[in-house]
C-alpha positions as CSV (number, residue, x, y, z in Angstrom):
1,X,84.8,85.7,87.7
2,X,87.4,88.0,86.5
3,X,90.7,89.3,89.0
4,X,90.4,92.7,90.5
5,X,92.3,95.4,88.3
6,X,94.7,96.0,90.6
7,X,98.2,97.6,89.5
8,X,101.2,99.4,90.4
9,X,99.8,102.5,89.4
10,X,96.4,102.0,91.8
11,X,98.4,101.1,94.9
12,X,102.1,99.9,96.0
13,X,102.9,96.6,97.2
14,X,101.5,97.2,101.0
15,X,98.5,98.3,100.0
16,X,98.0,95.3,97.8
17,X,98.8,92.8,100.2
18,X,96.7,94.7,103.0
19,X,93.8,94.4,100.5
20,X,94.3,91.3,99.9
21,X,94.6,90.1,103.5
22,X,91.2,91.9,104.3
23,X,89.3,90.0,101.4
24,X,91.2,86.8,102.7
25,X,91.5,86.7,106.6
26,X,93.9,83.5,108.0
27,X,96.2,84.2,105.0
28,X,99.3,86.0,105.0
29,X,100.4,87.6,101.8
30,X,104.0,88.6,100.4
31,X,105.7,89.2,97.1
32,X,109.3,87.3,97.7
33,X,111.4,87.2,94.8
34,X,109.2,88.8,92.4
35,X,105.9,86.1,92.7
36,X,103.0,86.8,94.7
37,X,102.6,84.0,97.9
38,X,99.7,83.3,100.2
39,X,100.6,81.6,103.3
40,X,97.7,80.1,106.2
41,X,101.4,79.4,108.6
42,X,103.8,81.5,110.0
43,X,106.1,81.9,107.2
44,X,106.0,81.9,103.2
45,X,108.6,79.4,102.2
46,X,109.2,77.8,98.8
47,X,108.7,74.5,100.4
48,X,105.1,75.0,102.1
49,X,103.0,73.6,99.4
50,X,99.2,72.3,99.2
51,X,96.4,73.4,101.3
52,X,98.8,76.5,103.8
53,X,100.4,78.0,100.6
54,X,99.6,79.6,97.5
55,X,102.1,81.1,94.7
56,X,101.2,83.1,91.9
57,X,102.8,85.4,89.6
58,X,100.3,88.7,90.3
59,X,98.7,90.0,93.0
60,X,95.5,89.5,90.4
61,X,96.5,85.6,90.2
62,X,97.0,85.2,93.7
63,X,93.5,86.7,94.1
64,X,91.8,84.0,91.9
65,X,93.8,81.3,93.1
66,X,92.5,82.2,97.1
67,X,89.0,83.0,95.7
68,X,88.7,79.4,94.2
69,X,89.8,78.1,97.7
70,X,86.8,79.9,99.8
71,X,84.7,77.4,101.7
């Protein structure tokens, strides 16, 4: 499976992480910092880790990383 083509230039930020929340309910997404986090708890924090937390380095990443993880 190959990552969406999202970019800058299809959609800002919002509209990336409201995509991304529709294709993945129970997770909340952010870019902190410049790096793309899903988060199944309240709050994205560098020190949520395993199972509640993803990080990735594109929204595209982050995408593939939450796709592997569907049940």
């Amino acid at each position: 499976m190959t990552a969406p083509t999202w970019t800058a230039e299809d959609a800002d930020e919002r509209d990336l992480v409201a995509r991304l929340e529709a294709e993945f309910p129970g997770w909340r997404i952010a870019k902190v910092s410049g790096r793309w986090w899903a988060s199944r708890g309240p709050v994205v924090s560098e020190a949520r880790t395993g199972a509640d937390a993803v990080q990735a380095i594109s929204a595209a990443e982050l995408y593939l990383t939450l796709n592997g993880r569907r049940r």
